[in-house]
N, C-alpha and C positions, 0 to 999 in steps of 0.2 A: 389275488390279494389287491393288488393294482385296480383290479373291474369294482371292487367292493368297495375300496375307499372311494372312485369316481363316481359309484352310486350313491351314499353319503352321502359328498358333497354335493350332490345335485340335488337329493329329497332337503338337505338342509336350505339351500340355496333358495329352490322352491318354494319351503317353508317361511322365509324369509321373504320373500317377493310376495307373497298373500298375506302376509302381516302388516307388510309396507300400504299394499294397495288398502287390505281396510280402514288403517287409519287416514289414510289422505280421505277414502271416502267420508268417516267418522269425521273428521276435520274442515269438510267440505262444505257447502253453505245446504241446507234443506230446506222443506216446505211441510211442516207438519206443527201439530200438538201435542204434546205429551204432558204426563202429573208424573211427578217425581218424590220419592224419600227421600231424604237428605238427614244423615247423621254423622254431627262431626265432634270427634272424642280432643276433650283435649290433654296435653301432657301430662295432670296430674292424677288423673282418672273422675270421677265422679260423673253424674250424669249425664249425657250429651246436649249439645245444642240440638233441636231436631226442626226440620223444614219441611213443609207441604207444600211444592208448586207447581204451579200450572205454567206450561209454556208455550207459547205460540213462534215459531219460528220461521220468517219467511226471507232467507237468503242471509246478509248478515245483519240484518234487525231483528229484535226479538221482542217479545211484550212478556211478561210473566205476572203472575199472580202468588204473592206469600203469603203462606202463614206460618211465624216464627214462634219456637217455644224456648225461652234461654232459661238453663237454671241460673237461679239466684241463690242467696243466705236466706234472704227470705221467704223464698218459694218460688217456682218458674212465673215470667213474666211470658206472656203474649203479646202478639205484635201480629199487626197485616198491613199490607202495601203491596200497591201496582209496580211498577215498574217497566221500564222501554228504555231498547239500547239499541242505539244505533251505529254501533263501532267505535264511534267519536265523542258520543257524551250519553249518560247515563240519568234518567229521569225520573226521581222516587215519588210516587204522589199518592192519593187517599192513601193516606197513611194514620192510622189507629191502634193504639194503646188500648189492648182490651182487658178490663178486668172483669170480677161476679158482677161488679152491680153497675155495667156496663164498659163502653167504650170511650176516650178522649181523644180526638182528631189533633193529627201531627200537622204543620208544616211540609209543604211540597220542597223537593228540595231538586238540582238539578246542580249533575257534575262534570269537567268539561277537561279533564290532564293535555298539559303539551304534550305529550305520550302517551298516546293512545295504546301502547300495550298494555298501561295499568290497566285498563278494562277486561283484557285478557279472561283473568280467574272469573271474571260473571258467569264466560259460559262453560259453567261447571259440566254441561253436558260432553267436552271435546275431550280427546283422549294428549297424554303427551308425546309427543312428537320424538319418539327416542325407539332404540332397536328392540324390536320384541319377537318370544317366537312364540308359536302356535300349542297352545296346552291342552287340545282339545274340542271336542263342541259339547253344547247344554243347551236345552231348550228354556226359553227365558219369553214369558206371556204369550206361549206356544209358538214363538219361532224359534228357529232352528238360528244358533247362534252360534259363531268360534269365538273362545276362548281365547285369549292373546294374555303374554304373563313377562313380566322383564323383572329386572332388581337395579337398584339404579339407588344416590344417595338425595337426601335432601339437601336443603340449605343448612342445617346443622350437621350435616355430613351423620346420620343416621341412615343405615340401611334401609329400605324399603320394596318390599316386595308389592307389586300393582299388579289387580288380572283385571283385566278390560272384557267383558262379553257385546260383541257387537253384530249385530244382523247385519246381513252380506248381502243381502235382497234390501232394504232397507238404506241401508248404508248409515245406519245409527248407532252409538254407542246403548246400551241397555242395561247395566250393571257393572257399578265399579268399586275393588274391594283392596286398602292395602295393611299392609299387614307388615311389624318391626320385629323379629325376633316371634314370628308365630302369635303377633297379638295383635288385635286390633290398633288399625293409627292413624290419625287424624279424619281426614272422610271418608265417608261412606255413603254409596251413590245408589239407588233402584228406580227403572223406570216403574210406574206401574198402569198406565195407561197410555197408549204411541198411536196415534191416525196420521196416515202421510197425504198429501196433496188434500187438506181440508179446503173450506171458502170463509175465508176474512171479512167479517163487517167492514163497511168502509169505515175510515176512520180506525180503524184498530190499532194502527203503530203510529198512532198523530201524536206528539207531545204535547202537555199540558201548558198552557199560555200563565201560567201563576205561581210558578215555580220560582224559590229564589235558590241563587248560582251560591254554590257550597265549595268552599278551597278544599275538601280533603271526602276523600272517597265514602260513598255511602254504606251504613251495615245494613246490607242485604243475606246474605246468609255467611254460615263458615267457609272457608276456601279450602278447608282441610291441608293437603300438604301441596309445595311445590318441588317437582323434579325437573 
């Protein structure tokens, strides 16, 4: 009885130590590209916000490409903009309001917090840095992925269940899915295109010189929930 609990504790323990390591590697700075879904529900239900982007990520700067779909009263609005983040300051630019019978170009805008954590939630691609255990594997854009799954509360102290799919060869997050009471809640994450060790135009994570500095954070997508 004794030999069977210490086996337990060890396959748990085990389970527990691969869990660890993938999110540090998930969390870790990379060199790749990916396009992403992004749909994020919000608390009263109705249609989601939904996001198409491109990301170029190379260590902790990133460049992305949006294209945002918000519902309205009136009917969803579109929206596209570049974007570069360099840990420290956030840079929105060609930025366009697109309707049927065209496009209206925004203002460049460029944001800069004494606290650089608020930039944090941009990179929606990272996992939360909290205990998880192993729920399995799933093949996810034919790699072979674990499953990571915790329950943890929000800032409104609402339950929430979060699985994380992340390639282990990779070391990328690839699908993220949370769920309150077995329903969907707040975001929702799918890679649907990943190439690692790409080659960068020069120039590619250069910020734009005609940006004007914005006091309060820019709407780049939903951030879904925080744990």
């Amino acid at each position: 009885m004794k030999l069977q609990r210490l086996c337990v504790l060890a396959i748990f323990t085990m389970g527990c130590s691969q869990a660890s390591s993938l999110v540090g590697k998930a969390n870790g700075s990379h060199k790749l590209t990916a396009k992403w879904s992004l749909k994020v529900h919000g608390l009263k239900g109705g249609a989601p916000e939904e996001y198409q982007i491109e990301v170029w990520e190379n260590g902790s700067v990133f460049r992305a490409h949006v294209n945002a779909t918000i519902p309205e009263e009136g009917g969803p609005s579109k929206e596209e903009s570049d974007v570069i983040c360099d840990g420290k300051t956030v840079w929105q630019f060609n930025r366009k309001k697109l309707y049927s019978e065209g496009s209206e170009p925004q203002p460049g805008l460029y944001y800069e917090p004494a606290d650089s954590d608020l930039l944090k939630p941009l990179y929606f691609w990272r996992v939360p840095d909290v205990a998880y255990t192993v729920d399995g594997t799933e093949k996810i854009l034919g790699r072979d992925c674990t499953r990571l799954k915790t329950t943890q509360q929000d800032i409104t102290r609402n339950t929430i269940d979060v699985s994380c799919w992340i390639d282990p060869t990779l070391g990328y997050l690839l699908k993220r899915s949370n769920t309150s009471g077995g329903e969907i809640y707040g975001g929702q994450s799918e890679c649907r295109e990943v190439q690692g060790y790409p080659t960068f135009p020069a120039g590619h994570f250069a910020p734009p010189k005609d940006a004007t500095k914005s006091t309060s954070p820019p709407e780049l997508w939903g951030i879904g929930i925080s744990i």
